[in-house]
N, C-alpha and C positions, 0 to 999 in steps of 0.2 A: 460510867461508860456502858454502852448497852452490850450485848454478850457477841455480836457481830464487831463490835469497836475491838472487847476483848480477844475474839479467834483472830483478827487479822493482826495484832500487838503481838500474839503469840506466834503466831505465823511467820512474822518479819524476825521473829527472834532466832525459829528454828532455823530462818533462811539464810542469815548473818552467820549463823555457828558452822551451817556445813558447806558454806563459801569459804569462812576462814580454815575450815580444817582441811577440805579440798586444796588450798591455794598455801598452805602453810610454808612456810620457806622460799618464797618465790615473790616475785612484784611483776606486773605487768599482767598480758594475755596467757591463757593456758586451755588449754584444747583440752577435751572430755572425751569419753568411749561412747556418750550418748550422743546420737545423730542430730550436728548442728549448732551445737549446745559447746560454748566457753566459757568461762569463769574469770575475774579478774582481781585482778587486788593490786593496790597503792597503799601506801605508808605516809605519803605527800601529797597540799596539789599539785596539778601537774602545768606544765605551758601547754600550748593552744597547739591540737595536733590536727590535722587534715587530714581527709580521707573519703574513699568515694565506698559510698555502703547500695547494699543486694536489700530487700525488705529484710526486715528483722524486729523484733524487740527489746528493747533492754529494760531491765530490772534494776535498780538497786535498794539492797538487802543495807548499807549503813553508808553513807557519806551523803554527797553534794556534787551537781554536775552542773556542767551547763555546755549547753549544741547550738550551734547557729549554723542556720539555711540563708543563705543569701543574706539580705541586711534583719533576719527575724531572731531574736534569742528565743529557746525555751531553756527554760531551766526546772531541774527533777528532783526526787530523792526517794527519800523511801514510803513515800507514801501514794506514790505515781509510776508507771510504767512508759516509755516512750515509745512509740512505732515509726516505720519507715514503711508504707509503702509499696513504695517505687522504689528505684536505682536514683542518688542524690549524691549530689558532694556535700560535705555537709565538713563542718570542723567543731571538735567538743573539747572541754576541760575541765581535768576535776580540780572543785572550786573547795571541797571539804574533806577534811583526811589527815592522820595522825598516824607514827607509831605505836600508838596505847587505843586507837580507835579508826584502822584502816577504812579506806573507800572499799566497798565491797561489792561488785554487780556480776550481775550473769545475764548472755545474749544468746538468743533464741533466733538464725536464722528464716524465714519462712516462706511459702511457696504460693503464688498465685493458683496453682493446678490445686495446693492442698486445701485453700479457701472453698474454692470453689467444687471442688465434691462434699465440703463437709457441708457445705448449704444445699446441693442436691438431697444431701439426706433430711436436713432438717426444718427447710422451708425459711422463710421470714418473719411468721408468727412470734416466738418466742422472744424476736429479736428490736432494739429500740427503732425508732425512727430516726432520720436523719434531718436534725433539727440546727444545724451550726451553718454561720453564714460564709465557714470558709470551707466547707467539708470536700473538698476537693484536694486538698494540701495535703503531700504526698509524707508529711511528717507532723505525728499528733504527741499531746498530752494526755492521758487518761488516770482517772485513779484507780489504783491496787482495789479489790475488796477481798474475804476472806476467803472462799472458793478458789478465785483464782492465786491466791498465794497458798496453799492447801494443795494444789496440782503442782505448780512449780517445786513445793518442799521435796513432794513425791516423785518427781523427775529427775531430782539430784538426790535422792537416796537410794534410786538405784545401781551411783556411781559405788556406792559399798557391796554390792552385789550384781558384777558385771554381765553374771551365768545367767541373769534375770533380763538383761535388756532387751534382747533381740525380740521378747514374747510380751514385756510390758510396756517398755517405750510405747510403739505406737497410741495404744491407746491413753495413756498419761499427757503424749502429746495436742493428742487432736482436744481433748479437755479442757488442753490450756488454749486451743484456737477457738475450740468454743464461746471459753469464758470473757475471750476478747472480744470475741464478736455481739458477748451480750453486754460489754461494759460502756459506757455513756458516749463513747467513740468510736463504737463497734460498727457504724456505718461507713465509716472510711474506708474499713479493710475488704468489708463487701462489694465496694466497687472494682477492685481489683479483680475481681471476679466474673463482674458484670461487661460482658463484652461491647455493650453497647455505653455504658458510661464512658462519658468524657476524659476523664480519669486513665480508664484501660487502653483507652486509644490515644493518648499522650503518653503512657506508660510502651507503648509500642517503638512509638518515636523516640522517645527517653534509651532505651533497647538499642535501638538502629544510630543512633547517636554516638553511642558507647562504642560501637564495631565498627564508626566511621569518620571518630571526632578531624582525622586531617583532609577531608575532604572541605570543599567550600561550602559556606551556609545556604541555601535555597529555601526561604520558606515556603515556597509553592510547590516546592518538591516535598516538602515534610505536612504542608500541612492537608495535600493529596492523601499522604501513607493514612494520615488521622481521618480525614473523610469529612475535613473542616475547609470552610475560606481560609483564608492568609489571615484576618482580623480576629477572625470565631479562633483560630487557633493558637494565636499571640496571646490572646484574651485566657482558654483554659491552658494553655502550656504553665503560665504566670501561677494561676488559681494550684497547678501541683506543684512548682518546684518554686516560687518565691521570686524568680527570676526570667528573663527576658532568655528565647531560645540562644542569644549570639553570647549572652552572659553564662548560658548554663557550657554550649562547647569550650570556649574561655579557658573556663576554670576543669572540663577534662581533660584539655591540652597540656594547659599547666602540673595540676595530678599529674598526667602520664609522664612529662617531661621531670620531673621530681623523681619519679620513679627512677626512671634512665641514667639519671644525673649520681643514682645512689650505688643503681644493678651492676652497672656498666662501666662506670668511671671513666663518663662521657665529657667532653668540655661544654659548657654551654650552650656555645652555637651552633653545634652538634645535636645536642638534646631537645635546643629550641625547631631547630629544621628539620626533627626528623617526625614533629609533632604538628607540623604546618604553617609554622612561624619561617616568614621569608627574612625579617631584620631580627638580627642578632640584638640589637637596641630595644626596640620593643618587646621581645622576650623577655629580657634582664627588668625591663619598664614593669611591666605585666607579674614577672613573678615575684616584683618588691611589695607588686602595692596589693597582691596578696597574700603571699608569706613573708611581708614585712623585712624581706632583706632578699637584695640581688644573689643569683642561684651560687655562687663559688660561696659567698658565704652563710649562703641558708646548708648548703651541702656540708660545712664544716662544723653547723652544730648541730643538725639534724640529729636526733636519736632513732632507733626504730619503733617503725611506723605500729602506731597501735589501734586499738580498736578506741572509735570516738563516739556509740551508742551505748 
């Protein structure tokens, strides 16, 4: 192994130990004093959980995942880091995991504003070219190297010294947006950035979607916001999100209306109409051949909703 193979071995190992000491006692999500920043652990795999994700990253430090975006699997571990983006619905499960050798990850929220000052400072020199035929998809794969697992250790150790955060955090942070941005899919995240890529102006639309999934579909009204034709915009909407604009409101009608069905202890046809579903039938349709069972009884096994990056 050359002495980079060995720092990053080492690295994933420190990262495992203070995930599991972090998460000790507990299974599922757990929220951190560092800005952003959650911890997770499993003892099981888990079943296939839904959920609509903000940009972020995730890590894992020991198990096996696997996310799917529309009909696209990735699947990760610990030798890879995942990104989002954009705002996605997306659904993950963990596929590896033991009580003698838990799933163990940590997610990293992240901000388009905060990309984008850290490349005002630091130019695009140091940083790869964008050489992938899909690099517009609003959810990537990349591999871990030893630097940037070396900033993350240093992130989560100073959950043992909280009187330190407020004065370290930031810069531990921006390190690790750095180190993303130089890693072999670092151009993806740059475009988030870039107000004029295709990308940031689906990402717009993506946005106004979100704050207005029961309103009717227009794509000449959306692909206006983007500053695209109706075809130009079908075309890059697809390239970020895996899916067709009527497939992506779809499935945030459905999310929300799961939501409602859990908060509220809403009836169905209730949850489906207040989400923009006028038949009660095609709601019920709709949220089988997504979550794989009509809502009374997706509602009755549902667990809480967890983090699926």
């Amino acid at each position: 192994m050359t002495t980079q193979d060995l720092r990053l071995e080492s690295g994933l190992a420190d990262l495992a130990g203070l995930i599991a000491r972090f998460t000790e006692g507990t299974e599922g999500a757990r929220t951190t004093a560092v800005r952003d920043l959650t911890l997770y652990r499993a003892s099981a795999p888990s079943a296939l959980h839904h959920g609509l994700h903000n940009p972020a990253v995730g890590v894992i430090a020991q198990g096996r995942k696997r996310v799917m975006l529309g009909d696209e699997v990735y699947i990760y571990d610990r030798a890879q880091f995942l990104a989002a983006s954009v705002d996605l619905p997306v659904c993950g499960q963990i596929i590896e995991a033991t009580p003698e050798k838990p799933y163990l990850s940590m997610k990293i929220d992240i901000a388009p504003r905060e990309i984008a000052a850290l490349l005002l400072e630091i130019g695009d020199n140091p940083l790869p070219s964008d050489k992938s035929p899909i690099s517009d998809r609003g959810l990537f794969v990349s591999r871990l190297d030893a630097d940037l697992v070396d900033a993350l250790v240093r992130m989560l150790r100073l959950l043992d010294t909280p009187e330190d955060i407020p004065a370290l955090e930031p810069g531990v942070r921006r390190e690790i947006l750095y180190r993303m941005l130089k890693s072999e899919q670092g151009h993806r995240l740059r475009k988030i950035a870039n107000s004029a890529a295709h990308a940031t102006r689906i990402a717009k639309v993506i946005d106004w979607l979100r704050n207005n999934f029961k309103q009717p579909l227009r794509i000449e009204e959306l692909a206006a916001q983007a500053s695209m034709s109706p075809s130009s915009f079908h075309e890059h909407f697809r390239a970020v999100t895996a899916m067709s604009p009527l497939q992506f409101q779809k499935q945030l009608r459905l999310h929300e209306a799961r939501q409602l069905l859990m908060s509220e202890a809403l009836d169905a046809a209730t949850a489906g109409h207040r989400v923009g579903y006028e038949s009660p039938s095609q709601f019920s349709r709709e949220c089988s051949r997504l979550f794989g069972a009509p809502p009374a009884t997706d509602r009755k096994r549902l667990a809480p909703q967890r983090e699926v990056i």
